[in-house]
DSSP file (Angstrom, degrees, kcal/mol; ACC not computed):
  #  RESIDUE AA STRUCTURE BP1 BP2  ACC     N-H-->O    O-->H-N    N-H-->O    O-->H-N    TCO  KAPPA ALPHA  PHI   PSI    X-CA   Y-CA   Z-CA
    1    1 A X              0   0    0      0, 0.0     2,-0.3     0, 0.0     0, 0.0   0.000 360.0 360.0 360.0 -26.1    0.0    0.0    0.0
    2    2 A X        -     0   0    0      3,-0.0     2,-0.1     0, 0.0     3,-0.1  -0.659 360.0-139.8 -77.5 130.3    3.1    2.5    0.3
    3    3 A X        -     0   0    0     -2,-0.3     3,-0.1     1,-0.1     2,-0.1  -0.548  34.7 -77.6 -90.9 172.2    4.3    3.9   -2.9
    4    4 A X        -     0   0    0      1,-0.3    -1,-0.1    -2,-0.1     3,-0.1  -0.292  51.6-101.7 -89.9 113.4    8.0    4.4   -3.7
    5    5 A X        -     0   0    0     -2,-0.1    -1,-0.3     1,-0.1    -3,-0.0  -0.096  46.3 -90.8 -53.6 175.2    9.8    7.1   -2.2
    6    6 A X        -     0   0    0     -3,-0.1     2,-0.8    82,-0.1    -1,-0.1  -0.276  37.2-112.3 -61.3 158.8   10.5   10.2   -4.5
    7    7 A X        +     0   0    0      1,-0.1    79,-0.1    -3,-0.1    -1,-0.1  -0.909  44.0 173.6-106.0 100.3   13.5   10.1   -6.1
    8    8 A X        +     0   0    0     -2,-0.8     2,-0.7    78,-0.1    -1,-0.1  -0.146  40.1 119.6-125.3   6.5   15.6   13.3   -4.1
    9    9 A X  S    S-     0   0    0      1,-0.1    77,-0.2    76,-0.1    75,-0.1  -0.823  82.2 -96.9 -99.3 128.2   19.0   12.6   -5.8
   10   10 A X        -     0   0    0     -2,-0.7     2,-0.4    75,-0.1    75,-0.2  -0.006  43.3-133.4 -19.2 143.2   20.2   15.8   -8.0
   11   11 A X  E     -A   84   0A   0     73,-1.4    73,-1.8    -3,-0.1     2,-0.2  -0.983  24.7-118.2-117.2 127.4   19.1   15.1  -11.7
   12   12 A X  E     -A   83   0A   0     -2,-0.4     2,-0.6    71,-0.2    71,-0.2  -0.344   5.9-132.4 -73.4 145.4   21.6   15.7  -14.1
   13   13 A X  E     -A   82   0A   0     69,-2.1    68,-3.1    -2,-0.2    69,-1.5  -0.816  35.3-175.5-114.7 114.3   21.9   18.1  -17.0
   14   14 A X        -     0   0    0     -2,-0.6     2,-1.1    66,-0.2    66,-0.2  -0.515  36.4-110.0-114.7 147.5   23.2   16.3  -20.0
   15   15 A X        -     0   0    0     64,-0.5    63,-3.0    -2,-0.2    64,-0.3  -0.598  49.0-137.8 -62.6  86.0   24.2   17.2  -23.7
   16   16 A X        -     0   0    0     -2,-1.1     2,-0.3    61,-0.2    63,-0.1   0.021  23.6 -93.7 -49.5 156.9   21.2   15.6  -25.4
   17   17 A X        -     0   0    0     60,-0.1     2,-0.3    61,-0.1    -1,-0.1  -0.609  55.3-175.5 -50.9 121.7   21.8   13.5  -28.6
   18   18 A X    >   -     0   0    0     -2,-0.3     3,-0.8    -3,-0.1    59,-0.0  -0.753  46.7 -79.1-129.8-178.1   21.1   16.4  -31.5
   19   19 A X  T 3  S+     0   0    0     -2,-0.3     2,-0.2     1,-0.3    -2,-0.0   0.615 117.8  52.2 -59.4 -19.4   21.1   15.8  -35.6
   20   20 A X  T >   +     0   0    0      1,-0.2     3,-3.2     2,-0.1    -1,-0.3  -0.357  54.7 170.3-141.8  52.6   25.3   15.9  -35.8
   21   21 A X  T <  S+     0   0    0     -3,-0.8    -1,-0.2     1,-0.3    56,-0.1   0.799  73.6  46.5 -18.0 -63.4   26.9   13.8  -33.7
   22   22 A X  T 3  S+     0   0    0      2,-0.1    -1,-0.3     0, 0.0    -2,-0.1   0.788  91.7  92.9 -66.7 -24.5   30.5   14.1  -35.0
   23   23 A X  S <  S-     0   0    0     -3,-3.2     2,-0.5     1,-0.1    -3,-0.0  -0.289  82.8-108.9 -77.7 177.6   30.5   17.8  -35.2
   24   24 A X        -     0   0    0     52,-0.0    26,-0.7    50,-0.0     2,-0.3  -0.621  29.3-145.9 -94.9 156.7   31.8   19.4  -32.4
   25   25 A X  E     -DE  49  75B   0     50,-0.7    50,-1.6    -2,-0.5     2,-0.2  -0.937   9.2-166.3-138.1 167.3   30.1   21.4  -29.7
   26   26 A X  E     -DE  48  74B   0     22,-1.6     2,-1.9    -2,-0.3    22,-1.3  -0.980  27.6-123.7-139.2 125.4   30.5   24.4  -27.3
   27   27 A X  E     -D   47   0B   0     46,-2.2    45,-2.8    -2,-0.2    46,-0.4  -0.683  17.4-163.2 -78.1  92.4   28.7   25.7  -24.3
   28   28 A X  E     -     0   0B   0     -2,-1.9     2,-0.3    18,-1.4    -1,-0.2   0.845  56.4 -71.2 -72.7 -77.7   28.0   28.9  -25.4
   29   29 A X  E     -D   46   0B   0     17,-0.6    17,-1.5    42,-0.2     2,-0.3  -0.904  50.8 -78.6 177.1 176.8   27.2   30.0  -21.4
   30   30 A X  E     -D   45   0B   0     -2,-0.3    15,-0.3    15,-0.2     3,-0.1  -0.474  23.9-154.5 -86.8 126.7   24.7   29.4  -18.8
   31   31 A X  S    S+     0   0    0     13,-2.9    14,-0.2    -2,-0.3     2,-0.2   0.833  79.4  37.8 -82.0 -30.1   21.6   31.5  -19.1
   32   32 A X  S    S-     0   0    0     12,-1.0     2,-0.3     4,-0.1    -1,-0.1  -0.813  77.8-109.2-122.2 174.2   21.2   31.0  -15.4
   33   33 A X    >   -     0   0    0     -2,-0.2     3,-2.9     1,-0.1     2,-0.4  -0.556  27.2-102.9 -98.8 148.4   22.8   30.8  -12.3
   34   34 A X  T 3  S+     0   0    0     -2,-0.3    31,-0.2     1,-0.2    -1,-0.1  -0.322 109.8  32.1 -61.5 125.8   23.6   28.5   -9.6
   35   35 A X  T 3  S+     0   0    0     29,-1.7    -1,-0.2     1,-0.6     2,-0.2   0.107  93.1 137.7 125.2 -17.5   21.2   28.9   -6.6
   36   36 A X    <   -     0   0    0     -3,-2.9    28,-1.5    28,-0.4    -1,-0.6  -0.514  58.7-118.5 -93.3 163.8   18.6   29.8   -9.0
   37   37 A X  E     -B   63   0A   0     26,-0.2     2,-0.4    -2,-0.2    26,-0.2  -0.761  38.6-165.5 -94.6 119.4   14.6   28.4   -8.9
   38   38 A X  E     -B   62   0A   0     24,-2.9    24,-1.4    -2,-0.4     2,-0.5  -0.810  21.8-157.7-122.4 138.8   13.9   26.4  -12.0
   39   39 A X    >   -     0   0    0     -2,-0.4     3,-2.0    22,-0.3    19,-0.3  -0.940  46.5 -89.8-114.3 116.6   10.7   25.1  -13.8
   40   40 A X  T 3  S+     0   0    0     -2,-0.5    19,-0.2     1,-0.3    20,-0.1   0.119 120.0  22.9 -14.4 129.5   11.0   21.8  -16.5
   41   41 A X  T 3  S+     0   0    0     17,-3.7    -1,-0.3     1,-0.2    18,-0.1   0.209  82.7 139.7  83.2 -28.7   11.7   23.4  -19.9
   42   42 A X    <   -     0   0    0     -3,-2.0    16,-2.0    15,-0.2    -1,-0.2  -0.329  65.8-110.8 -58.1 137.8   13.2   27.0  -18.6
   43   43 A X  B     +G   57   0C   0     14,-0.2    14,-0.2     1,-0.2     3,-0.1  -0.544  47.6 172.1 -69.5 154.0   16.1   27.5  -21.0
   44   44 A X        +     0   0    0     12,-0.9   -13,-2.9     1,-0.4   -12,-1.0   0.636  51.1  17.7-131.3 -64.2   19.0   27.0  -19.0
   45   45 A X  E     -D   30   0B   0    -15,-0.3    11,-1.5    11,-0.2    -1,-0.4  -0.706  57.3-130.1-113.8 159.1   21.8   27.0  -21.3
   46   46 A X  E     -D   29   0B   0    -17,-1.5   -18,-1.4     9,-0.3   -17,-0.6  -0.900  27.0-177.9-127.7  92.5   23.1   28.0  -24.9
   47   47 A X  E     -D   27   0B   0     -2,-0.4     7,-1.8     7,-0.3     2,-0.6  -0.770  17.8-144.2 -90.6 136.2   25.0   24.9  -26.8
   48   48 A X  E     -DF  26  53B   0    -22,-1.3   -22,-1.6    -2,-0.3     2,-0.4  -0.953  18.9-179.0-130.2 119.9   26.4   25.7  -30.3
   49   49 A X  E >  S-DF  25  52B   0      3,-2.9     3,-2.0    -2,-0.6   -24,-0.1  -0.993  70.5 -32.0-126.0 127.6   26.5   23.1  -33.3
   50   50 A X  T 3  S-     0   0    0    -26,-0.7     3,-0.1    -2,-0.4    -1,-0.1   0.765 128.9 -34.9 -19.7  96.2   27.9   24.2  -36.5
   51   51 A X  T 3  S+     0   0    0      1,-0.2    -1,-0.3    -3,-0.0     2,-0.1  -0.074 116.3 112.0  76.5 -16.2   27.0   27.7  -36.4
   52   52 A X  E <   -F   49   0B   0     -3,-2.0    -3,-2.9    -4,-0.1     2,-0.3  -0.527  57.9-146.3 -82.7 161.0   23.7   27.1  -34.6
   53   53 A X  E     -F   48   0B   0     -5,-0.2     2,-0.4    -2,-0.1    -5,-0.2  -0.792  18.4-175.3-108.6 136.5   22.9   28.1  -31.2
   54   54 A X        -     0   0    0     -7,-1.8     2,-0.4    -2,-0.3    -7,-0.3  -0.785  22.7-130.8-125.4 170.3   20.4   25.3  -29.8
   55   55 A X        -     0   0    0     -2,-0.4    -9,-0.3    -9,-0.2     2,-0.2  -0.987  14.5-138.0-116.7 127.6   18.9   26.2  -25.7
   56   56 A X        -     0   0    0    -11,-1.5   -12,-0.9    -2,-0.4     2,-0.5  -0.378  21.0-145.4 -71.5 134.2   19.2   23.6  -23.4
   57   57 A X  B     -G   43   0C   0    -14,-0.2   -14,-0.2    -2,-0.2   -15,-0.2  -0.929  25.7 -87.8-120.3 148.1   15.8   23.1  -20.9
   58   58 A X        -     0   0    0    -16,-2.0   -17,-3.7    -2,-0.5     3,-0.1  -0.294  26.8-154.0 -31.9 126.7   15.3   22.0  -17.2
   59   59 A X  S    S-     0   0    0      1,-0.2     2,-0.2   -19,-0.2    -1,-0.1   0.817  75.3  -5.7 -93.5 -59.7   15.0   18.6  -17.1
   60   60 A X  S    S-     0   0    0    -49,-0.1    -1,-0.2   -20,-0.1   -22,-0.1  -0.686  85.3 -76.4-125.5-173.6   13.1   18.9  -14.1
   61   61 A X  S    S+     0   0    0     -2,-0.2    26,-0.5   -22,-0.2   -22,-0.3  -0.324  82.3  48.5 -65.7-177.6   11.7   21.5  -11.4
   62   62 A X  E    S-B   38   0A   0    -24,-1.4   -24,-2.9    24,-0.3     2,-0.9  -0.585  80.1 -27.9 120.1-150.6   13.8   22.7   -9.0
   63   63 A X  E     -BC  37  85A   0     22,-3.2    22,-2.5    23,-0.2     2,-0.3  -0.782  32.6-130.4-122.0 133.0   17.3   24.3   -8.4
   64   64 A X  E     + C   0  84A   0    -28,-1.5   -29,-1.7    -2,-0.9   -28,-0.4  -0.341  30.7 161.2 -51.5 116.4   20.7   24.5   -9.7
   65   65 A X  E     +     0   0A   0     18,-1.4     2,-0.3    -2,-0.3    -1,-0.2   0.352  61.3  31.3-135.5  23.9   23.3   23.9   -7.3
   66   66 A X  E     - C   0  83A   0     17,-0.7    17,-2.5    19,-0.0     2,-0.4  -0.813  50.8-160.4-167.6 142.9   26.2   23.0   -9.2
   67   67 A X  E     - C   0  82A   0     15,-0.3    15,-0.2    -2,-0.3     3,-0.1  -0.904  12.4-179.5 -91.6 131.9   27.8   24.0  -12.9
   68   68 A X        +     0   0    0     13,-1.2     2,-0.5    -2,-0.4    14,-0.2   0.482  69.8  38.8-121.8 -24.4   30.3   21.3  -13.6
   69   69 A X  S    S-     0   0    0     12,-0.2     2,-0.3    10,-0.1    -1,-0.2  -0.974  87.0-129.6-134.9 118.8   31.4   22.8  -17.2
   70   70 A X        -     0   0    0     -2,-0.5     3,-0.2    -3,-0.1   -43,-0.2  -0.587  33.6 -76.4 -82.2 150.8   31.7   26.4  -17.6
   71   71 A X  S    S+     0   0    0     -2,-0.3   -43,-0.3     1,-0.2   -42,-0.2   0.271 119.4  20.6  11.5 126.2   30.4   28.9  -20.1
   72   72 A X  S    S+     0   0    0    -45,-2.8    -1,-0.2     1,-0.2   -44,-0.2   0.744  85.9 131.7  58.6  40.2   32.7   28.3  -23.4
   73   73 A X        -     0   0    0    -46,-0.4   -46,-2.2    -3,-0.2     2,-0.4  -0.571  58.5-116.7-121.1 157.2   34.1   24.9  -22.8
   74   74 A X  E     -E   26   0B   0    -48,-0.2   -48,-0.3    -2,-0.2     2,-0.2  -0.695  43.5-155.0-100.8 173.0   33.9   22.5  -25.6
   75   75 A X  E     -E   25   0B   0    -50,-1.6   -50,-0.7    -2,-0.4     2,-0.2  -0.992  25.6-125.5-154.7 175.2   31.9   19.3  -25.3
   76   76 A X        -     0   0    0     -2,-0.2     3,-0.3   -52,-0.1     2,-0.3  -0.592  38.9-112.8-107.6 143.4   30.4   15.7  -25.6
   77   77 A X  S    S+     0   0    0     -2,-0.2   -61,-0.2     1,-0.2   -60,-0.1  -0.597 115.2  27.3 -53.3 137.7   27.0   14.5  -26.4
   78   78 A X  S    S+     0   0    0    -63,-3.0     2,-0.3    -2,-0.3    -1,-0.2   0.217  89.4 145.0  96.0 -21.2   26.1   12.7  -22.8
   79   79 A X        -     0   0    0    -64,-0.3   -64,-0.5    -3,-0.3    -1,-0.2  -0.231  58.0-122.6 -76.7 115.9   28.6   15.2  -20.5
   80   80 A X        +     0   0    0     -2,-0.3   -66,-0.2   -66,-0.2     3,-0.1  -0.292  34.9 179.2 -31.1 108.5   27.3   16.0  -17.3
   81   81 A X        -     0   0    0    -68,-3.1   -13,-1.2     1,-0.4   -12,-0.2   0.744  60.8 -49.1-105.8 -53.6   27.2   20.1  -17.6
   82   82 A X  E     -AC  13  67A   0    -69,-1.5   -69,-2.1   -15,-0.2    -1,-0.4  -0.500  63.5 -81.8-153.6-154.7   25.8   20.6  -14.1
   83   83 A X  E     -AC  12  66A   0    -17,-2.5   -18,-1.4   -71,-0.2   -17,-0.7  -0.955  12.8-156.3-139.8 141.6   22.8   19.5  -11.4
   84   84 A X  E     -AC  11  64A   0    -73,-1.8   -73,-1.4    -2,-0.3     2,-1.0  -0.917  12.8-150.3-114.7 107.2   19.2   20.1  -10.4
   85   85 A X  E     - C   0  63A   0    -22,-2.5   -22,-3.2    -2,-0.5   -75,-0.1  -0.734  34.7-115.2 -93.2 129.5   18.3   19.4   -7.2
   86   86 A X        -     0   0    0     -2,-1.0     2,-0.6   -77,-0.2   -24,-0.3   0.513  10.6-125.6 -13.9 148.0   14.5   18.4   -7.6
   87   87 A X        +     0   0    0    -26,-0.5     2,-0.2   -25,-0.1   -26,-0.2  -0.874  33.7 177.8-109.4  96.8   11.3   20.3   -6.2
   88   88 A X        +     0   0    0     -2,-0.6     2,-0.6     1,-0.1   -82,-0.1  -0.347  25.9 136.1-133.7  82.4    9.8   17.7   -4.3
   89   89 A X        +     0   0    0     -2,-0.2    -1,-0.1     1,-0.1    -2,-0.0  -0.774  27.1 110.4-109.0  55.6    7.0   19.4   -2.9
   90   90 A X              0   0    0     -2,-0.6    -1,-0.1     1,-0.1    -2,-0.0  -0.153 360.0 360.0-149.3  57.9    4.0   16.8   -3.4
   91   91 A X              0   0    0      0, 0.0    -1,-0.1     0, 0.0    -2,-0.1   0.160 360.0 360.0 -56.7 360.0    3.6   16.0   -0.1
């Protein structure tokens, strides 16, 4: 009769798979900050794939509380840029 607790562990914010795998990409910078209050979908970030600018979203609610790759770093499809810890406020 007890459901499953919530899942409370930071959710990560990942370089999705986009149309060009092989080119390279760049994290353009962070649209927001750490510390800041975040809604699923809020653009977050700016990733740049030959010559386009793509915006990164919130995977989920809640807050950023750590940047792991800064603003103008090159990068991987998959790479860990930073953390969300959940809003899990449905008590």
């Amino acid at each position: 009769m007890s459901s499953s607790p919530p899942d409370e562990r930071p959710a990560p914010v990942v370089v999705p798979q986009l149309d060009s795998p092989s080119r390279p990409l760049q994290l353009v910078q962070w649209l927001v900050d750490p510390g800041t209050t975040l809604h699923a979908g809020d653009n977050i970030a700016e990733l740049l794939v030959s010559g386009v600018v793509f915006h990164l979203a919130a995977p989920v609610d809640g807050v950023l509380t750590r940047v792991a790759i800064p603003s103008h770093s090159a990068v991987r499809i998959g790479d860990v840029l930073g953390w969300i810890e959940p809003d899990n406020d449905d008590e």
